[in-house]
C-alpha positions in Angstrom: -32.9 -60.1 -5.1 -36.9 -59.6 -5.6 -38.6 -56.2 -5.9 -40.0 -55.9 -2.4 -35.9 -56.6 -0.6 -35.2 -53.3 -3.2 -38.3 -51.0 -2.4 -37.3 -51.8 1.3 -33.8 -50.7 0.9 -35.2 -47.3 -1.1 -38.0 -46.6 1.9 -35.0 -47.0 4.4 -32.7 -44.9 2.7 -35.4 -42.3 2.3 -36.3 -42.4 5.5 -32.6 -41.8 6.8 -32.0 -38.9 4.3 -35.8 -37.5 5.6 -34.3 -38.2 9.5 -31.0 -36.7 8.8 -32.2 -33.5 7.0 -34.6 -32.8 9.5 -31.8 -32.7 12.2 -29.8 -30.5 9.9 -32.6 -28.3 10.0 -33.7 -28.2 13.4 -29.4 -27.8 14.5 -29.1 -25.0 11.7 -31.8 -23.2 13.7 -30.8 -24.4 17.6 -27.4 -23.5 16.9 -27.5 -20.4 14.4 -25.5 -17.7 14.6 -27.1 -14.5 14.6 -25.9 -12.2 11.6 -26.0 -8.2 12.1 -28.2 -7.4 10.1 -25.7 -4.4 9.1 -22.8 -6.7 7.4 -24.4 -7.4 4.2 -25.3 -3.6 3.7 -21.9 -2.8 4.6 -20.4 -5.8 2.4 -22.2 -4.6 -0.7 -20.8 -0.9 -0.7 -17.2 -2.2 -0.7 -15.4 -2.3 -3.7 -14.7 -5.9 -3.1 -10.6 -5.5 -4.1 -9.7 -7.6 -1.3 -6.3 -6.6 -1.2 -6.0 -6.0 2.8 -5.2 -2.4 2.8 -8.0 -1.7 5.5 -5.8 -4.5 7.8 -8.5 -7.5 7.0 -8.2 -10.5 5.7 -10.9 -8.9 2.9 -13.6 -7.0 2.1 -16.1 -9.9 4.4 -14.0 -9.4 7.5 -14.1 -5.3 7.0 -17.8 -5.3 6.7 -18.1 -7.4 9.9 -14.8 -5.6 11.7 -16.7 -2.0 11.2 -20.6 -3.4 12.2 -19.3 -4.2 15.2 -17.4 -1.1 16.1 -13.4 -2.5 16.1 -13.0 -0.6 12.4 -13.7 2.7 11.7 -15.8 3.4 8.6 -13.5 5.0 6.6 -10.7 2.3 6.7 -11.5 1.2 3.2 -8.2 3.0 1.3 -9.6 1.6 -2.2 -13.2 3.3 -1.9 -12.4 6.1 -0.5 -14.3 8.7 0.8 -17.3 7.6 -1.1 -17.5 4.3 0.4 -16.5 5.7 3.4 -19.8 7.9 3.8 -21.7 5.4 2.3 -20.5 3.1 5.0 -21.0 5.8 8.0 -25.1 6.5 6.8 -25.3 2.8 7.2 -24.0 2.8 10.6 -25.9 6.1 11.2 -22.8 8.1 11.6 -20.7 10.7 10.7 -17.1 10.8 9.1 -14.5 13.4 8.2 -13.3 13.3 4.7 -9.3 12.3 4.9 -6.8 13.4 2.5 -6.1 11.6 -0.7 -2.8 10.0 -0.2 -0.4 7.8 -2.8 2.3 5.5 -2.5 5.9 6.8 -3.3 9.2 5.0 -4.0 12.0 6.7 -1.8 14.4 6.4 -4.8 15.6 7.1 -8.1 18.5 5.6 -8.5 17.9 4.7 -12.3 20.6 2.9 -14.3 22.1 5.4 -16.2 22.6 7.7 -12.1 23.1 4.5 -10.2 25.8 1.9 -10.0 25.9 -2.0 -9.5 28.3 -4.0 -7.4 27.5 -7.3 -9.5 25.4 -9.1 -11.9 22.6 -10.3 -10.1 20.8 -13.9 -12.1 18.8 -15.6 -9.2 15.0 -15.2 -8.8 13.7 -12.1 -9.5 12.3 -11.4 -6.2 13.5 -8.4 -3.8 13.4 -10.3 -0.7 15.1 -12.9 -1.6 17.9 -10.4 -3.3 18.0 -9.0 -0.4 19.2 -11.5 1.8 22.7 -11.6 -0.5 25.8 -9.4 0.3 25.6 -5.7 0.4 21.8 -6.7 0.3 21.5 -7.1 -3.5 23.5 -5.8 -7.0 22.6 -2.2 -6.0 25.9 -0.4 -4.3 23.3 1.7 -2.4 22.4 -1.3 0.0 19.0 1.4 0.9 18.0 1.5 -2.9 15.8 -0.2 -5.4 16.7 -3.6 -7.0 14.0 -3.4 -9.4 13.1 -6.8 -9.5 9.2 -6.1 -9.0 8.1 -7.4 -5.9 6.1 -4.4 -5.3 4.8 -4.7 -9.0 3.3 -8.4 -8.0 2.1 -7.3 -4.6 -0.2 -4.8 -6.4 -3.3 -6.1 -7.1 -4.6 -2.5 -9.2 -1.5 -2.5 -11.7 -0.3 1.0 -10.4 3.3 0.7 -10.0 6.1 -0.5 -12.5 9.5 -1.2 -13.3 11.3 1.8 -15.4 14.9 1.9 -15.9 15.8 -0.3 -13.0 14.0 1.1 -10.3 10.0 0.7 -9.4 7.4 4.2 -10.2 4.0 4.5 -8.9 1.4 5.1 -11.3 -0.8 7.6 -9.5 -3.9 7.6 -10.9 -4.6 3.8 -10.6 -2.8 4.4 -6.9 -5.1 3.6 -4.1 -3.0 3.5 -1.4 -4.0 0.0 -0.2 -0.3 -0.6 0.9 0.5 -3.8 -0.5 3.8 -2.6 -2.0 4.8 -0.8 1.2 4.5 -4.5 2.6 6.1 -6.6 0.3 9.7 -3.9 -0.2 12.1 -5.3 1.7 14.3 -2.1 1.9 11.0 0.3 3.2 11.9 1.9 0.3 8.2 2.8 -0.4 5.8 5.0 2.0 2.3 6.6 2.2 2.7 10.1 1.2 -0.5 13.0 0.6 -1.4 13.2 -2.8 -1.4 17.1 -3.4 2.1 16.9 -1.7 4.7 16.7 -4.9 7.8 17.7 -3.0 9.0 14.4 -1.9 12.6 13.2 -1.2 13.6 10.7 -3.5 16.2 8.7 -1.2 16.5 6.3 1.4 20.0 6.2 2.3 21.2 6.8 5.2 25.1 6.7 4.4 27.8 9.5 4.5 27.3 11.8 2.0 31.1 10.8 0.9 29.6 7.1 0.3 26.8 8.3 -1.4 28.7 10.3 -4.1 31.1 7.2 -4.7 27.7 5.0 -6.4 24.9 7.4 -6.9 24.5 10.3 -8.7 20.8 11.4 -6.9 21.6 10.1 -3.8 20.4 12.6 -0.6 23.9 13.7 1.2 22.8 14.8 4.2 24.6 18.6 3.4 21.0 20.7 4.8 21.5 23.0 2.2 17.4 22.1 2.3 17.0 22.9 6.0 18.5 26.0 5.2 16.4 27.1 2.5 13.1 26.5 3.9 11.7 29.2 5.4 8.8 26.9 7.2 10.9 24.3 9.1 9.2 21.5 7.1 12.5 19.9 6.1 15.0 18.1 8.5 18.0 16.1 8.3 18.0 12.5 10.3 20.8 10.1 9.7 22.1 11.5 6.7 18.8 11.8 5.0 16.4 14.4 4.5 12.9 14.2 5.4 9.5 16.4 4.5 7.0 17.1 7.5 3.8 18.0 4.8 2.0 19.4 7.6 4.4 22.3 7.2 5.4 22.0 4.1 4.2 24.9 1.7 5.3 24.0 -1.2 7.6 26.8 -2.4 10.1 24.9 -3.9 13.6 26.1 -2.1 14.6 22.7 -1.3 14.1 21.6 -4.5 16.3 23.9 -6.2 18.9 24.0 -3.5 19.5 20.2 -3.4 22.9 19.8 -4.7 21.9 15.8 -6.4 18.0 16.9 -7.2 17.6 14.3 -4.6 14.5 16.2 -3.3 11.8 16.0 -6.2 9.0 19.1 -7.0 6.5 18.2 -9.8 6.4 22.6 -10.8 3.6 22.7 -12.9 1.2 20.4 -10.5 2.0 23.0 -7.6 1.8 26.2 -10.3 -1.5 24.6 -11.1 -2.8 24.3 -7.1 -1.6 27.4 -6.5 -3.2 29.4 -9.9 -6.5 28.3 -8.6 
């Protein structure tokens, strides 16, 4: 092969790469998309968790979901109200702060109050528990199997396993609602933050059943109903249930539930009310 069959092979190859990126070029601008100019300012005030608690893919789709009006701004449960007024100047509008709210596991069932109807060895996985008789080891078929699928759903490391039954770890809490999604009893819910009288059950058994294998279990007896002076306490299928928009905190349910099935964190609510 002599040198000029070699320079002729580089000039054609450069001229084919020259040809072809100039056609990329001119088709990236014929066919562009045009980008709102608003996304990337949006995109950069996200906290950029990704974990889909706004009901996007991630943080990307968000930004683009709320520039062109089919999100509202303060959708983002990981940033908050600050990323949700930081979002709203960018879009030039106003939004109302929202309360702070938490996750919270409708159970506590622990080992020592609750009972198991066998030794459960397979994969540690709640759904897949789930799909076995009586819907896992637990004898309450509504309770917690503790085998951390909410734990591996979380992507901020705010809930754990303790004594057999998953706890949310409030301050790292950012109510993106991962775990909600991944229990396969709906054993865990959105609750407000300030609100620490909470129900502590998910059963919706006869009291008489609930007695024979737990120890906290709610019993449906409305010994709450009828200590509440606010109607913010009802019985539905057996279980109790808090409406927090009525709720005032005053603690009668608490101390009238027979199986301290309803919880009240004292101090937290001594503490609210002090000040």
């Amino acid at each position: 092969m002599d040198v000029m069959t070699i320079i002729n092979s580089m000039v054609s190859i450069g001229g084919l790469g020259l040809l072809f990126g100039v056609g990329l070029g001119y088709a990236s601008k014929k066919f562009a998309v045009p980008v709102d100019p608003k996304i990337p300012l949006i995109r950069d005030v996200l906290p950029g968790a990704n974990c889909g608690g706004c009901g996007y893919a991630g943080c990307d789709a968000f930004a683009k979901a709320v520039a062109e009006g089919n999100a509202s701004p303060d959708a983002c449960p990981v940033g908050g109200a600050t990323v949700a007024q930081q979002v709203a100047e960018i879009l030039g509008l106003t939004v109302q702060e929202k309360e702070p709210t938490v996750a919270f596991v409708k159970c506590n069932g622990t080992c020592e109050k609750s009972q198991n109807q066998y030794n459960y060895y397979g994969i540690p996985d709640c759904k897949e528990a789930a799909l076995l008789p009586g819907g896992g080891a637990k004898s309450c078929s509504y309770g917690c199997m503790g085998l951390g699928s909410c734990v591996k759903a979380c992507p901020f490391d705010a809930i754990e396993i303790r004594d057999g039954i998953a706890v949310v770890i409030e301050e790292k809490c950012t109510s993106c609602g991962n775990c909600v999604k991944a229990c396969p009893k709906g054993l865990i819910e959105i609750v407000p933050l300030a609100k620490k009288v909470r129900v502590a059950c998910n059963s919706n058994d006869k009291g008489k059943d609930v007695r024979g294998f737990c120890q906290v279990g709610c019993i449906g007896c409305r010994m709450c109903v009828k200590a509440c002076q606010y109607d913010a306490i009802n019985v539905t299928n057996q279980l109790a249930h808090v409406d927090y928009e009525k709720c005032t905190q005053c603690m009668a349910c608490v101390e009238k539930c027979p199986t301290k099935a309803i919880l009240g964190i004292r101090e937290e609510i001594q503490e609210k009310k002090a000040n």
